[in-house]
GUBA-217805 format. One record per residue: z, y, x of N, C-alpha, C in turn; residue in one letter; chain; residue number from 1. Coordinates in nm, 3 decimals, decimal comma, m for minus. Example, Ala and Ser with C-alpha at 12.3 -4.5 7.8 and 13.67 -1.06 7.14 Angstrom:
BEGIN
0,780; m0,569; 1,319; 0,780; m0,450; 1,230; 0,780; m0,330; 1,320; A; A; 1
0,708; m0,225; 1,285; 0,714; m0,106; 1,367; 0,787; 0,003; 1,290; S; A; 2
REM end
This chain:
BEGIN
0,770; m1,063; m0,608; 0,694; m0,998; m0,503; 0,643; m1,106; m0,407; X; A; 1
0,495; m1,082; m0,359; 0,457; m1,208; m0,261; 0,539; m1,194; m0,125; X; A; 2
0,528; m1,310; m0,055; 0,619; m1,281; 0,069; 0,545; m1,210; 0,163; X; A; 3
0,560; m1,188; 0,287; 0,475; m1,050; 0,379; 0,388; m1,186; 0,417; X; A; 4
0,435; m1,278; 0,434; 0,298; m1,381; 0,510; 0,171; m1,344; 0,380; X; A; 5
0,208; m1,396; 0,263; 0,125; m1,416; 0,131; 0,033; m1,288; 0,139; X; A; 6
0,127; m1,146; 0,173; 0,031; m1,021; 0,179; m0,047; m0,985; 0,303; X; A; 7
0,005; m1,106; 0,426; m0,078; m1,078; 0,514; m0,253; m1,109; 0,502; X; A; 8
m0,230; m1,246; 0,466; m0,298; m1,336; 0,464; m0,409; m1,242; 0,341; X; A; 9
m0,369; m1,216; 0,233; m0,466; m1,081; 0,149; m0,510; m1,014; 0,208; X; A; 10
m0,437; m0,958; 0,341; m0,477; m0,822; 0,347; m0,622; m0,865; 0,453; X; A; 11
m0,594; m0,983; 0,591; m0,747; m1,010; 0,701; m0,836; m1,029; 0,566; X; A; 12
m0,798; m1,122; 0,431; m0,961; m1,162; 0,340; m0,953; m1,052; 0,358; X; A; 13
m0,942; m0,951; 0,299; m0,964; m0,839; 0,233; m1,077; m0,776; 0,342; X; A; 14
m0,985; m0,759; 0,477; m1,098; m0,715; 0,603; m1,212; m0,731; 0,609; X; A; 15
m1,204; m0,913; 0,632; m1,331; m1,020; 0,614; m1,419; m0,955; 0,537; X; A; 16
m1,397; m0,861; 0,375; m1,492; m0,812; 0,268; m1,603; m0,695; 0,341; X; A; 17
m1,518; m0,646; 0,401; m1,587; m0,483; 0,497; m1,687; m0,494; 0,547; X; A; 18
m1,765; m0,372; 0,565; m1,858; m0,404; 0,699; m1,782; m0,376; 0,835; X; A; 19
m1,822; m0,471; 0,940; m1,760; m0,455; 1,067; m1,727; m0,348; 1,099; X; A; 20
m1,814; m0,251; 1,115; m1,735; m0,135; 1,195; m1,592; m0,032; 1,092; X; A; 21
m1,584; m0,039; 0,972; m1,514; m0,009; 0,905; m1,336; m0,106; 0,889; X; A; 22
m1,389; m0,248; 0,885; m1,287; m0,302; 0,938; m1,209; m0,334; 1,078; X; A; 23
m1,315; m0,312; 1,150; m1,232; m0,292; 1,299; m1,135; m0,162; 1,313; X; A; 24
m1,209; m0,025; 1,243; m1,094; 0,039; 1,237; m1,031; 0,047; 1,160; X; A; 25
m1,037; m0,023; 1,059; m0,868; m0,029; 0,966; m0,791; m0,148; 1,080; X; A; 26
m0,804; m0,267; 1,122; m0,742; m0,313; 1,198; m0,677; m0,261; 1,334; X; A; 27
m0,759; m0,169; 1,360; m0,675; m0,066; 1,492; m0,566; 0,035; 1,407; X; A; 28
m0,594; 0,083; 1,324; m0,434; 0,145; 1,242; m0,376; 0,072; 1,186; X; A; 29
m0,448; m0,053; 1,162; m0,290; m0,162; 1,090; m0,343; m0,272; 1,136; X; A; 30
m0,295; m0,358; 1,243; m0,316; m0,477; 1,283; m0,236; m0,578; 1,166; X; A; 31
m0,186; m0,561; 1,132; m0,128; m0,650; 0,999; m0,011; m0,555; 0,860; X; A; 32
m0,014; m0,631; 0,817; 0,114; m0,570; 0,691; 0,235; m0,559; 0,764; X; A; 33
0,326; m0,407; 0,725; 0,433; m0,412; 0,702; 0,488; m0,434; 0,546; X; A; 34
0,629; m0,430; 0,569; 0,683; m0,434; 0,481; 0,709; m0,291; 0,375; X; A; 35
0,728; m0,182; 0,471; 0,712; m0,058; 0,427; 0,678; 0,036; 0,535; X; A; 36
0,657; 0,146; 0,455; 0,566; 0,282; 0,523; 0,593; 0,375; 0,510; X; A; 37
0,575; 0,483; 0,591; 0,610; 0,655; 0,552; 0,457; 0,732; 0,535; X; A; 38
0,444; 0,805; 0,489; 0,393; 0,873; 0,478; 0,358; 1,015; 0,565; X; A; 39
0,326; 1,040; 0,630; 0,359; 1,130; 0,732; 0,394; 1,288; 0,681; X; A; 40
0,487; 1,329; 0,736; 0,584; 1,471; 0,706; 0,633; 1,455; 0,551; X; A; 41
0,637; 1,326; 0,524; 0,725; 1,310; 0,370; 0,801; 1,221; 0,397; X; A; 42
0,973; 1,248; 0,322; 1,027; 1,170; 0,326; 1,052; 1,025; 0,259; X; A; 43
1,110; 0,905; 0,273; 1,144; 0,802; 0,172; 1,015; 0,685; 0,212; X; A; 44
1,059; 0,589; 0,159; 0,958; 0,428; 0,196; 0,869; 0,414; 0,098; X; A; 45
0,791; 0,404; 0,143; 0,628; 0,377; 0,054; 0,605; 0,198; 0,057; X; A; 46
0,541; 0,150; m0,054; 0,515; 0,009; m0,038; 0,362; m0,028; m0,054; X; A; 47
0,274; m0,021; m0,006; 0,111; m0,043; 0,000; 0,086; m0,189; m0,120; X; A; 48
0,079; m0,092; m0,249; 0,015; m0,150; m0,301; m0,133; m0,174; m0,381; X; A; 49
m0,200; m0,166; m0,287; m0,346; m0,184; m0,306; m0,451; m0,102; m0,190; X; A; 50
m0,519; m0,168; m0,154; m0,601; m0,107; m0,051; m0,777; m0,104; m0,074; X; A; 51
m0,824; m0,003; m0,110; m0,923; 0,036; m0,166; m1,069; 0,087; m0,087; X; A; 52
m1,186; 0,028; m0,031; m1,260; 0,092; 0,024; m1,381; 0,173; m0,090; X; A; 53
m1,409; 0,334; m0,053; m1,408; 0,403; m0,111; m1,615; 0,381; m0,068; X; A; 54
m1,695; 0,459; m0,206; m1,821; 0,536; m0,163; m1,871; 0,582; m0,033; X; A; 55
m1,777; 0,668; 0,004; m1,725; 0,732; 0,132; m1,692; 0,671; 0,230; X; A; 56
m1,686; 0,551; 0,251; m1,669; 0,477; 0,339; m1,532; 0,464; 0,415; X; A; 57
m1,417; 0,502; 0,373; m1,311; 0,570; 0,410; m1,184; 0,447; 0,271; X; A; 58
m1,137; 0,436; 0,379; m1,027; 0,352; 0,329; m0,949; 0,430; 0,271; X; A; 59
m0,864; 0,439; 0,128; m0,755; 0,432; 0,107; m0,644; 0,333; 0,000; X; A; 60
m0,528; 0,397; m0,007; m0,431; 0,292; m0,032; m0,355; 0,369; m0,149; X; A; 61
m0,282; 0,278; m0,236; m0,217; 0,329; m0,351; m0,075; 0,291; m0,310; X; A; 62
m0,010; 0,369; m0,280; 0,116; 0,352; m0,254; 0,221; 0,373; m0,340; X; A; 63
0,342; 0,310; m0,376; 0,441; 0,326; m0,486; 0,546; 0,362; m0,413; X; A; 64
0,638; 0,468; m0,447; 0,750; 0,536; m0,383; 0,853; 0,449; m0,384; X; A; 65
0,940; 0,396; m0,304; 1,040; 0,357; m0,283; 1,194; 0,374; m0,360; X; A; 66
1,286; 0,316; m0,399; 1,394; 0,393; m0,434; 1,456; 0,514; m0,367; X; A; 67
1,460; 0,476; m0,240; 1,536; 0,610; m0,148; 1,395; 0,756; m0,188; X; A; 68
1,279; 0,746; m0,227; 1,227; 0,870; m0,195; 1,202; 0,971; m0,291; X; A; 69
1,152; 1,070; m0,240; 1,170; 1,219; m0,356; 1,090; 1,158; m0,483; X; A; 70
0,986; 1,085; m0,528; 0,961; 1,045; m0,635; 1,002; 0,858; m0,706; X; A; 71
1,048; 0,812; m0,687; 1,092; 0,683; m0,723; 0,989; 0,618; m0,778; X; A; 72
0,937; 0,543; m0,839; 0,843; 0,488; m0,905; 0,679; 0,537; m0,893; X; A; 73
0,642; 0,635; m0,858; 0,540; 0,643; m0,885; 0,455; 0,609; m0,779; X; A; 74
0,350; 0,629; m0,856; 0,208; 0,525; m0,726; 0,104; 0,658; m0,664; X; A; 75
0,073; 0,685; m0,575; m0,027; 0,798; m0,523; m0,089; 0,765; m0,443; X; A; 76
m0,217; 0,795; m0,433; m0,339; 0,769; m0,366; m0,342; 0,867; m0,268; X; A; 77
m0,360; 0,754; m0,107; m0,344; 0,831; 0,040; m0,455; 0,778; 0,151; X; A; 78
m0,494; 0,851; 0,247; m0,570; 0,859; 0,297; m0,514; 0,751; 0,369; X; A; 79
m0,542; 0,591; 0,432; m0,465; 0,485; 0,535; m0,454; 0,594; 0,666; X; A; 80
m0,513; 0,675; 0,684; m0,478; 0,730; 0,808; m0,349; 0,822; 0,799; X; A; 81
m0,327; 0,867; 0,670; m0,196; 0,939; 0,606; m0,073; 0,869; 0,647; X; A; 82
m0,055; 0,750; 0,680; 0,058; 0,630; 0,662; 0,094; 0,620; 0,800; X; A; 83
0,210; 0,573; 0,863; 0,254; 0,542; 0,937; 0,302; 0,406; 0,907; X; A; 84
0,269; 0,296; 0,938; 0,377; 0,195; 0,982; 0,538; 0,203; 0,985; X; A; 85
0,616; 0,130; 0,906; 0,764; 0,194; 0,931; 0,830; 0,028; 0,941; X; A; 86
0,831; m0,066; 0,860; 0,881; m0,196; 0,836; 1,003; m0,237; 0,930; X; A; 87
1,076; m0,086; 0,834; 1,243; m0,129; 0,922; 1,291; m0,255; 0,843; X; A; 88
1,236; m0,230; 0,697; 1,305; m0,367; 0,617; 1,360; m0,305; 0,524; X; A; 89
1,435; m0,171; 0,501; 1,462; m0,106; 0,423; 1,469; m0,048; 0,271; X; A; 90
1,319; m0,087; 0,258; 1,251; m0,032; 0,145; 1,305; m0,132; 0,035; X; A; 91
1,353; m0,060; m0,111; 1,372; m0,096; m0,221; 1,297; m0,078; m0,340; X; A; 92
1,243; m0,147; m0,417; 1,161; m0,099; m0,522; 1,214; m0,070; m0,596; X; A; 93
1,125; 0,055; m0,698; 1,203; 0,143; m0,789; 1,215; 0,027; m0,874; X; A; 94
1,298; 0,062; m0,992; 1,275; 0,021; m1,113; 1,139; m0,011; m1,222; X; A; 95
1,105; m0,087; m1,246; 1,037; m0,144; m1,332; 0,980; m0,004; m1,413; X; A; 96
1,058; 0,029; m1,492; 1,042; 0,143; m1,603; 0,975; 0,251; m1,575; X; A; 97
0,985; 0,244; m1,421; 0,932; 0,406; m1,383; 0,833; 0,386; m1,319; X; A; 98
0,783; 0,246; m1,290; 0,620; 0,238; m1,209; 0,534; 0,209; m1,317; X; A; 99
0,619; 0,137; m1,429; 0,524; 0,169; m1,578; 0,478; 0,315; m1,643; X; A; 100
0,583; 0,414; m1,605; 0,570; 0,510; m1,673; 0,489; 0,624; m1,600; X; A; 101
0,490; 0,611; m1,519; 0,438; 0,710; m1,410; 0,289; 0,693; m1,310; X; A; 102
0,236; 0,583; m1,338; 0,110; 0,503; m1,313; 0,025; 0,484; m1,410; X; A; 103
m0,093; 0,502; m1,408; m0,232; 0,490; m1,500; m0,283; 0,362; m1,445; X; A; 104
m0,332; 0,267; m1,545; m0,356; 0,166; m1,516; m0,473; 0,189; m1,441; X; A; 105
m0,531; 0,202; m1,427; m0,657; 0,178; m1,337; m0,689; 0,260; m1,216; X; A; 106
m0,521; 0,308; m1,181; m0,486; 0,324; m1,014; m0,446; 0,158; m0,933; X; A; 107
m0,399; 0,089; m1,028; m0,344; m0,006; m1,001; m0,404; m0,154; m1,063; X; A; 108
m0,532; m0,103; m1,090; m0,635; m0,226; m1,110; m0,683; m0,293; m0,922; X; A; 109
m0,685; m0,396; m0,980; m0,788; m0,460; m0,902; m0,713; m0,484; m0,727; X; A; 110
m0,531; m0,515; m0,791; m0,494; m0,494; m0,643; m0,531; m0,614; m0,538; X; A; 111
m0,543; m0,590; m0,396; m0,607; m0,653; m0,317; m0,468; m0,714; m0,216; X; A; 112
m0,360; m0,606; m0,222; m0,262; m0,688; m0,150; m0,140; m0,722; m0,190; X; A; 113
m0,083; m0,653; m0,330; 0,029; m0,768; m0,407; m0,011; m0,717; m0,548; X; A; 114
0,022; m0,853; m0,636; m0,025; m0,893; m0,775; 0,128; m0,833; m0,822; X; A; 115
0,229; m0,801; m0,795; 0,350; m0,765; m0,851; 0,453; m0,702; m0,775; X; A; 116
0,480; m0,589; m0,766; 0,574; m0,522; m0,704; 0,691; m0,570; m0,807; X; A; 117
0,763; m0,550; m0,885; 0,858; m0,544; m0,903; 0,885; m0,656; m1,080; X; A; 118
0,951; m0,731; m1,100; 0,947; m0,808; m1,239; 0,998; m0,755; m1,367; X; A; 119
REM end
């Protein structure tokens, strides 16, 4: 897994890609990377892996469920405004087996802020 500096440092290029007014407000809901995230009115740690600007002009993010949460492994596509900031430190990644099994590759093409969640 890259270190949070390595995913910081992904995540401003990534900004840098935007047009201004679209990246100023992703930077007002996330001034930088955490480590993990909630999801709002769901329980368990989410890990932001991949951040996607849409047709629509509207950011979102592919998030992979945490060990502690109601789905373990799998990856789901959320609105960045859906997310809360959480980076108690907490968050554990599922198992290997189940972000293979439960993910379609080309949710998880083309990631912009880590090349490997889990080995």
């Amino acid at each position: 897994m890259l270190s949070k500096q390595d995913r910081e440092k992904s995540f401003q290029h990534w900004l840098e890609t935007l047009p201004k007014s679209i990246a100023d407000g992703t930077r007002s809901l996330f001034p930088g990377i955490a480590d993990c995230y909630r999801i709002k009115g769901k329980p368990g740690h989410f890990f932001m892996y991949k951040l996607s600007l849409y047709s629509d002009d509207i950011v979102r993010c592919v998030v992979v469920h945490g060990k502690d949460s109601y789905a373990p492994g799998i990856a789901r596509l959320v609105l960045m405004t859906d997310l809360d900031k959480c980076d108690c430190g907490t968050f554990e990644p599922p198992k290997h087996m189940l972000l293979v099994a439960f993910t379609t590759p080309n949710v998880l093409q083309g990631c912009s802020i880590v090349s490997e969640l889990v080995q």
